[in-house]
C-alpha positions as CSV (number, residue, x, y, z in Angstrom):
1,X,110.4,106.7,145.6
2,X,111.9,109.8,144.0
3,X,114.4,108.3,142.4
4,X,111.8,105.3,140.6
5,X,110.2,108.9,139.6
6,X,113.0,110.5,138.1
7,X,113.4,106.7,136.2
8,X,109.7,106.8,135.0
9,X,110.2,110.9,133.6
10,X,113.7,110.4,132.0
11,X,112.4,107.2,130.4
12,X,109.1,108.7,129.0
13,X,110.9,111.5,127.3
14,X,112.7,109.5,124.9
15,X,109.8,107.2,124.4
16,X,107.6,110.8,123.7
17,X,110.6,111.3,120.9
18,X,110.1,107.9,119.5
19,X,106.6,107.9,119.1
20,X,106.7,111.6,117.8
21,X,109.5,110.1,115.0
22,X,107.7,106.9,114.6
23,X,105.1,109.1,113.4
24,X,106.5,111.8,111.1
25,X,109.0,108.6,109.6
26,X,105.4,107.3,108.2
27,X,104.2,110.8,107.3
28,X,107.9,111.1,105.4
29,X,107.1,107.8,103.9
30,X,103.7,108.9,102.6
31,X,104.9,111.4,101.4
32,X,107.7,110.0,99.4
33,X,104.9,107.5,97.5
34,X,103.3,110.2,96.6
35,X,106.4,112.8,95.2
36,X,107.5,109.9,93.4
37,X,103.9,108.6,91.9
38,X,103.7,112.0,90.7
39,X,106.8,112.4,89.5
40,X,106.8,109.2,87.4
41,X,103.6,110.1,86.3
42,X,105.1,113.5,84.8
43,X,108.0,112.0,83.7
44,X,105.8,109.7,81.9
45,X,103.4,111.8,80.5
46,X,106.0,114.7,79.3
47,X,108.0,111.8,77.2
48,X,104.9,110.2,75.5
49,X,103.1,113.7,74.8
50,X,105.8,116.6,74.2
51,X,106.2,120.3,75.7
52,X,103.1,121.4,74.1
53,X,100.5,118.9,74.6
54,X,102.6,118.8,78.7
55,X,102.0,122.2,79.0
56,X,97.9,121.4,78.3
57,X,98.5,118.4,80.9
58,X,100.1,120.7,83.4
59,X,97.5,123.4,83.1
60,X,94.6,121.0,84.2
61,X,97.7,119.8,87.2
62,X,97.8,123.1,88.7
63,X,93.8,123.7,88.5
64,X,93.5,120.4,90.4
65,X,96.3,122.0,92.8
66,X,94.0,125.2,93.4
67,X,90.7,122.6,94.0
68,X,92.6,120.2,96.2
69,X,93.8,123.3,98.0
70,X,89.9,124.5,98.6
71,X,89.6,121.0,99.8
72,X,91.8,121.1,102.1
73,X,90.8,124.2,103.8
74,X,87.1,123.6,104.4
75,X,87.9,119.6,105.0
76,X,90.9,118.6,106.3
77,X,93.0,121.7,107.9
78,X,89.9,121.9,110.2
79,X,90.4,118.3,110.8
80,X,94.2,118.1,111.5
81,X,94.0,121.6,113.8
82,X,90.9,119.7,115.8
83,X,90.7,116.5,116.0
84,X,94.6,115.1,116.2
85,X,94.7,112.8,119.0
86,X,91.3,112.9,119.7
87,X,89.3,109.9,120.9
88,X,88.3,107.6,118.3
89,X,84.6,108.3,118.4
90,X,85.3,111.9,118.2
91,X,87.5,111.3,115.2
92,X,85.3,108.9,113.4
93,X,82.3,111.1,113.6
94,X,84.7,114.4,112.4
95,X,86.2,112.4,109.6
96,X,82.8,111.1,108.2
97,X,81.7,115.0,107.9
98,X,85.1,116.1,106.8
99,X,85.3,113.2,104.0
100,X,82.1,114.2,103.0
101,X,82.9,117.9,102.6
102,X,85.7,117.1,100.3
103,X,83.4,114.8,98.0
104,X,81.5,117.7,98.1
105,X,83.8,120.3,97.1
106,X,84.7,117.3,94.4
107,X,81.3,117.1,93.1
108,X,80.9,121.1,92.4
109,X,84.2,121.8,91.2
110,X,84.2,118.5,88.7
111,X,80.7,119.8,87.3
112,X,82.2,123.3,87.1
113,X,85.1,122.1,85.3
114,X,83.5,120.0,82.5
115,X,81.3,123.1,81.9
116,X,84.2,125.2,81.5
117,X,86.0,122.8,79.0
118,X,82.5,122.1,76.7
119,X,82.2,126.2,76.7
120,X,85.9,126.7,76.0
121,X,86.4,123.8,73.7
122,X,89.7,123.3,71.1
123,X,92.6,121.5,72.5
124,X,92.4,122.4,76.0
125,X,88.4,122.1,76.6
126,X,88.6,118.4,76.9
127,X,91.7,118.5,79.7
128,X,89.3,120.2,81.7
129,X,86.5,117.7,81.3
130,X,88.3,114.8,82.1
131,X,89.4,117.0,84.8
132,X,86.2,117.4,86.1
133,X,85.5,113.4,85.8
134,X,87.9,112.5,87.8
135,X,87.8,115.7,90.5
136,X,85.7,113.7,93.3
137,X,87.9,110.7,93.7
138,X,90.9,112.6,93.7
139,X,89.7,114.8,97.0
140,X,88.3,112.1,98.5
141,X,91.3,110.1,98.1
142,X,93.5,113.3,99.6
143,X,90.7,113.3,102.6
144,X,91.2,110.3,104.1
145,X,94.8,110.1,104.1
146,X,94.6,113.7,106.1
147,X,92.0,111.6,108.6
148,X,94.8,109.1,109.3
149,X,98.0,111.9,109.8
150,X,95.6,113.1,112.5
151,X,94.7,110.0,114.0
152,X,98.1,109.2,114.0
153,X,97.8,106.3,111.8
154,X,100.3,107.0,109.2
155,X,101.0,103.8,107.8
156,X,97.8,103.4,106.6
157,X,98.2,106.7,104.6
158,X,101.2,105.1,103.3
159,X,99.3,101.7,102.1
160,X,96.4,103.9,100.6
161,X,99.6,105.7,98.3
162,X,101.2,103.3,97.4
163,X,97.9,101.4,96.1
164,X,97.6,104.4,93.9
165,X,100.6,104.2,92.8
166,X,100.1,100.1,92.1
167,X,97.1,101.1,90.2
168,X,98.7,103.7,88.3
169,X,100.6,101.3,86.4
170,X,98.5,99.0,84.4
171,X,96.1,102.6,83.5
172,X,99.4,104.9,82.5
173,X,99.6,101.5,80.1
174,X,96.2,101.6,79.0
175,X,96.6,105.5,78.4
176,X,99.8,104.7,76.1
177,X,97.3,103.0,73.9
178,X,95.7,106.1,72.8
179,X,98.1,108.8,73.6
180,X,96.0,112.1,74.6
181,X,96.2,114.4,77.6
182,X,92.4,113.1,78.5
183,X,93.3,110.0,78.7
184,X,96.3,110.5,80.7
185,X,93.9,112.1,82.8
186,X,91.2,109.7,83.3
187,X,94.0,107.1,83.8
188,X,95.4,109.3,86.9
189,X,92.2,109.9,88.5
190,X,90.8,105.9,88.3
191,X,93.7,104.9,90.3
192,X,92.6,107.4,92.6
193,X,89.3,105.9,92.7
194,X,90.7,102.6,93.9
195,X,92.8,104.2,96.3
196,X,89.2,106.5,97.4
197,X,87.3,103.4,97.6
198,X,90.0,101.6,100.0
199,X,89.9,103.7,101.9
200,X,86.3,103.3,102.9
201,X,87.6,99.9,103.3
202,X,90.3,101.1,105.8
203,X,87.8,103.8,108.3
204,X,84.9,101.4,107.8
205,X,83.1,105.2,107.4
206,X,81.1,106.3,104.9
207,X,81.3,109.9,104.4
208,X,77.9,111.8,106.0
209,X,76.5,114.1,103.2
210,X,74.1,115.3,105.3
211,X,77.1,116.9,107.9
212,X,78.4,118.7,105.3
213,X,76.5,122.0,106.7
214,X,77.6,121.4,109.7
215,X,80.9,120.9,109.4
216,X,81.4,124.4,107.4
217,X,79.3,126.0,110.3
218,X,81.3,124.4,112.8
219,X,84.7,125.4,111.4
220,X,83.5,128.8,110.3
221,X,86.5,130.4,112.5
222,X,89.0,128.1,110.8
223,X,87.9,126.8,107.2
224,X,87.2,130.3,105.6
225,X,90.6,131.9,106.1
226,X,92.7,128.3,105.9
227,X,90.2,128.3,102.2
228,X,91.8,131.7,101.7
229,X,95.2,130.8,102.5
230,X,95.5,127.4,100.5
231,X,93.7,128.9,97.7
232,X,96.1,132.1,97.1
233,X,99.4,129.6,97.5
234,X,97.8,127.4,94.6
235,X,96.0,130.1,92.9
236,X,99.3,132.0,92.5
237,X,100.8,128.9,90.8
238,X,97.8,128.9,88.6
239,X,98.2,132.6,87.9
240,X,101.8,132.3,87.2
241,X,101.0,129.3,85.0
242,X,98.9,131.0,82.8
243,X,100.3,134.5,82.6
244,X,103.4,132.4,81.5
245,X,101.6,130.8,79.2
246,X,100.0,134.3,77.9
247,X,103.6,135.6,77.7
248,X,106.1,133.3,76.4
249,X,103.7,130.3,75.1
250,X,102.4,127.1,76.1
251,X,105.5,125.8,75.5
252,X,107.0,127.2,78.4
253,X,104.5,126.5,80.6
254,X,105.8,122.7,80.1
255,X,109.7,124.4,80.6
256,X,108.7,125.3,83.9
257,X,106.7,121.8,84.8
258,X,109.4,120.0,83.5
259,X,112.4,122.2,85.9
260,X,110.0,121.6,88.5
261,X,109.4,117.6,88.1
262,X,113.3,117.1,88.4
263,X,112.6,118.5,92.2
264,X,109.0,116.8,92.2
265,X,110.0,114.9,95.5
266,X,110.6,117.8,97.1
267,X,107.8,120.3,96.1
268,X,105.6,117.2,96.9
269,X,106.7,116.8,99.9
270,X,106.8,121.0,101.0
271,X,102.9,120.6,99.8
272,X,102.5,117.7,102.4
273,X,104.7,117.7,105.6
274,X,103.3,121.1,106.5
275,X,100.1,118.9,107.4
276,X,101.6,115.9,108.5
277,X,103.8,118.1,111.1
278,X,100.7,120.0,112.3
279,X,99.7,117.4,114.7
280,X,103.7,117.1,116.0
281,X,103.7,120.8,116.3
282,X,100.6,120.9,118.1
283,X,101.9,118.7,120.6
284,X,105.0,120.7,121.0
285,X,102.8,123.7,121.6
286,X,101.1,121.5,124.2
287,X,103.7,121.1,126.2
288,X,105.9,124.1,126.1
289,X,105.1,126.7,123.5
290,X,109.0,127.7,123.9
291,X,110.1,124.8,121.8
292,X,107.6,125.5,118.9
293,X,110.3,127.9,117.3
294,X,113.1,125.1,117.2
295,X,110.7,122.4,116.2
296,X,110.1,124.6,113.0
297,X,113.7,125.9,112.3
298,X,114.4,121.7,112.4
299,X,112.0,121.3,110.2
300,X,112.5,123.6,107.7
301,X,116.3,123.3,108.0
302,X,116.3,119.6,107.8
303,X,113.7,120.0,104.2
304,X,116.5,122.9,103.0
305,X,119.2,120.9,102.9
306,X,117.8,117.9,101.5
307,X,116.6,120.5,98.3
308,X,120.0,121.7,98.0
309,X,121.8,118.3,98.1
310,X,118.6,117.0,95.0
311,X,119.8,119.9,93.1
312,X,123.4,119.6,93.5
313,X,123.4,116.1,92.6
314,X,120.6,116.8,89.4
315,X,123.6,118.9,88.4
316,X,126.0,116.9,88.9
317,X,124.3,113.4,87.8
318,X,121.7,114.6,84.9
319,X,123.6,115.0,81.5
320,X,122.3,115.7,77.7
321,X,121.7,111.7,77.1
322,X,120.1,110.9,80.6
323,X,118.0,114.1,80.8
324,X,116.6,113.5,77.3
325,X,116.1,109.3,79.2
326,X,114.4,111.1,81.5
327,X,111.8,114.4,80.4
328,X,112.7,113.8,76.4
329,X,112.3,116.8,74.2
330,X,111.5,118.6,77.5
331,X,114.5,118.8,78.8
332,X,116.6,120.6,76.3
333,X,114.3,123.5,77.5
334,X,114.0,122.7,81.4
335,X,117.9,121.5,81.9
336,X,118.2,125.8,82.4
337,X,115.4,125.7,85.3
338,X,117.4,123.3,87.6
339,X,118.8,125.9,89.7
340,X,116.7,128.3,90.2
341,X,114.2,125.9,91.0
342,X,116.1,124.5,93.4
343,X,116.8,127.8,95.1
344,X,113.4,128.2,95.1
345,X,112.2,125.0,96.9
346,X,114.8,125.8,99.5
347,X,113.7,129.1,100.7
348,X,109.6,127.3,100.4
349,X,111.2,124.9,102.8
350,X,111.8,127.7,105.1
351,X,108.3,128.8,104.6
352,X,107.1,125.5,105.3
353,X,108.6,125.4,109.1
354,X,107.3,128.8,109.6
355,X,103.7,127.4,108.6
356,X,103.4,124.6,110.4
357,X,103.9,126.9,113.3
358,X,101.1,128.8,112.6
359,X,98.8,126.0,111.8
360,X,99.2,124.7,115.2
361,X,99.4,127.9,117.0
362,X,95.7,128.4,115.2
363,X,96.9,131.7,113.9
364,X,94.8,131.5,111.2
365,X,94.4,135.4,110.2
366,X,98.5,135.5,110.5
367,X,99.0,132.4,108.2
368,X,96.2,133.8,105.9
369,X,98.1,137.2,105.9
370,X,102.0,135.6,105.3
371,X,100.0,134.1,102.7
372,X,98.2,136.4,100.7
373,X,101.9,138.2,101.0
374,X,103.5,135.8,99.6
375,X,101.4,134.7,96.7
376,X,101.4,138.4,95.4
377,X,104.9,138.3,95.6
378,X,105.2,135.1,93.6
379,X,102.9,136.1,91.1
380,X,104.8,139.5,90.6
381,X,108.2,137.6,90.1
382,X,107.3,134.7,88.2
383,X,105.1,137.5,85.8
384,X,107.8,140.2,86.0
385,X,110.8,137.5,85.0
386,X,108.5,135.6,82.4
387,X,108.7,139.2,80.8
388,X,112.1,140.1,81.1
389,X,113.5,136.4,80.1
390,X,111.1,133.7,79.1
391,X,110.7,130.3,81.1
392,X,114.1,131.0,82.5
393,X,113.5,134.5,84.2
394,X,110.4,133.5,85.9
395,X,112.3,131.0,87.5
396,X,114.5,133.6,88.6
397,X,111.5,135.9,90.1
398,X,110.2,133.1,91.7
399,X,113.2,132.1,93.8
400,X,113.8,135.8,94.6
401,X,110.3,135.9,95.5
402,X,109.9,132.9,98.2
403,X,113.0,134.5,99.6
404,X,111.9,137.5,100.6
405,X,108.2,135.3,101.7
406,X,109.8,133.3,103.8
407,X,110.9,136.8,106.0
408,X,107.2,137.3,106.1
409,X,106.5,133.9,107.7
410,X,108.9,133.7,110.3
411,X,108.6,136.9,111.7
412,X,105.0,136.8,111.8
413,X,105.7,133.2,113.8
414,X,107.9,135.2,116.0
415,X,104.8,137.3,117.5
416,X,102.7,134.8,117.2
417,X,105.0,132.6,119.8
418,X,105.9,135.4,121.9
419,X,101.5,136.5,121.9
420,X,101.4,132.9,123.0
421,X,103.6,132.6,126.0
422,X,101.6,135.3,127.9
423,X,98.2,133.1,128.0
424,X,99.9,130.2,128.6
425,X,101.7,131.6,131.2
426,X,97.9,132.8,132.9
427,X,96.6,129.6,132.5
428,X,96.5,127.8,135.8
């Protein structure tokens, strides 16, 4: 009898492993759709418009990357923290309030937005109104593929990409046709709308306006400090973004986009795995809180070394005549931002472990701390090297800067854990 046991433990280990990489490998896969949709969709943008007219289309990207970031926080962090692994009618009622909250948070910041770009006007008012257009199918599209990572339902995240990405094609076409930043815009956020409305198709939920109240009130402990926390990573891009711009010009605030499409899989995926892990890591934490640390150091490492070899081989691959093939006029300018951007994604990879940690520890006034840390320091690099050298030196600052942040994360991950043990220890 003992020894069927000791057959039934050591085979459920490796089955545990399995089902734990069955799951990330879709998460991973998701993931990829989307670095690449985005980054053909940049690529494709910054040869048919320029560095100037980019640098408008990239202003109105990283605005979308604060929103989707405020999403996230009140929606979908909640969500993953919560309800990974939950029954399914626990799951389908917290998605429906969840979905809804981001629709929400879509609805506001899209009617915001095309006030802002009627009261600013010129060539960058109508970004921001086509912005705001397309702001609600975007989030809700982002909301339901953060309901299947925690149901652990992966693949259909990945079907709901890559349908975006299908759609993407015959509207970038379309865009061609007229050649402005708007319509760029409206062409990116109608393919999200298919992809939104599949997946309403795929839950077979409809998101529940009326929870939206209670949802916020619900996650009150969580949603305003992980709102906090996403909003000062992307805010501090934004900030960056714009003091660069105030500094040096627009044009290179489409120097710096265009350095950092040529390592757009991998920022993509730094801004998603955290998330997708969160459910992993929660399980690890689960089962033995000693093993979080490793788990983290895996995953970082593991994202690390895939930047470095990207950047080794955009050096060693891209030349004059395939860098022009691929950014055009923008990559006489951005050729100089390959390695410190890579440098920089590396040490983010780092941070990216660290906060996954955190997320599943619930640690949510350490996370929001390392956070607000590490935005200021971003912001003061990127700033402080935009003045001292352009496009190029804020490249510089930046890498410097996620250095020294990801120090901050891991050692506030390190007291976290060893704050954790103790209670799991007492618990009987």
């Amino acid at each position: 009898m003992t020894t069927t046991g000791r057959h039934r433990k050591s085979g459920a280990k490796p089955s545990g492993l399995r089902a734990m990489a069955g799951r990330l490998s879709w998460g991973l896969g998701d993931q990829a759709v989307s670095s690449l949709t985005n980054f053909a969709v940049g690529i494709y943008v910054a040869r048919e418009l320029g560095v100037t007219a980019f640098g408008i289309f990239s202003l109105a990207w990283v605005t979308y990357g604060v929103l989707i970031n405020i999403s996230r926080g009140l929606a979908t962090d909640p969500l993953m923290v919560r309800f990974s692994g939950v029954g399914t009618g626990v799951w389908r009622a917290a998605v429906a309030r969840s979905s809804a909250t981001a629709l929400a948070v879509g609805a506001l910041a899209g009617l915001l937005s095309v006030v802002f770009g009627i009261v600013v006007g010129g060539s960058l008012g109508p970004a921001f109104v086509a912005l705001g257009v397309i702001l609600p199918a975007l989030l809700l599209q982002d909301s339901w593929r953060f309901a299947f990572f925690a149901s652990g339902e992966g693949q259909k995240a990945f079907v709901n990409d890559a349908l975006w990405g299908v759609a993407m094609i015959p509207a970038m076409v379309l865009a061609d046709l007229h050649g402005s930043v708007v319509a760029f815009l409206l062409a990116w956020g109608g393919a999200a709308a298919v992809a939104a409305g599949y997946g309403y198709l795929q839950t077979g939920l409809r998101p529940s306006l009326d929870g939206v109240r209670s949802w916020l009130h619900d996650q009150r402990d969580l949603g305003p400090r992980y709102l906090v926390e996403n909003v000062s990573n992307s805010g501090g891009s934004q900030i960056r973004m714009y003091g660069l711009g105030a500094i040096a010009g627009v044009a290179a605030v489409g120097t710096v986009r265009g350095g950092e499409l040529l390592l757009g899989p991998f920022l993509a995926v730094l801004m998603g795995l955290a998330f997708v892990a969160v459910p992993e890591a929660a399980r690890v934490v689960r089962r033995n809180v000693r093993r979080l640390r490793t788990f983290c150091l895996v995953l970082g490492g593991g994202q690390a070394l895939a930047a470095l070899l990207w950047g080794g081989a955009l050096l060693l691959v891209l030349y004059d005549r395939l860098g022009e093939l691929v950014l055009g006029d923008v990559w006489h300018t951005a050729e100089a931002m390959i390695i410190p951007a890579t440098l920089s994604v590396v040490n983010a990879s780092f941070i990216t472990g660290a906060a996954t940690g955190l997320r599943a520890l619930g640690a949510a006034k350490r996370s929001m701390r390392c956070q607000l840390v590490a935005s200021a320091l971003y912001v003061i690099g990127g700033l402080s090297g935009a003045a001292i050298g352009g496009a190029v030196g804020s490249g510089w600052g930046v890498a410097c800067a996620t250095f020294a942040g990801a120090f901050v994360w891991w050692s506030q991950l390190h007291v976290a854990i060893r704050e954790h043990v103790p209670e799991e220890a007492r618990t009987p």
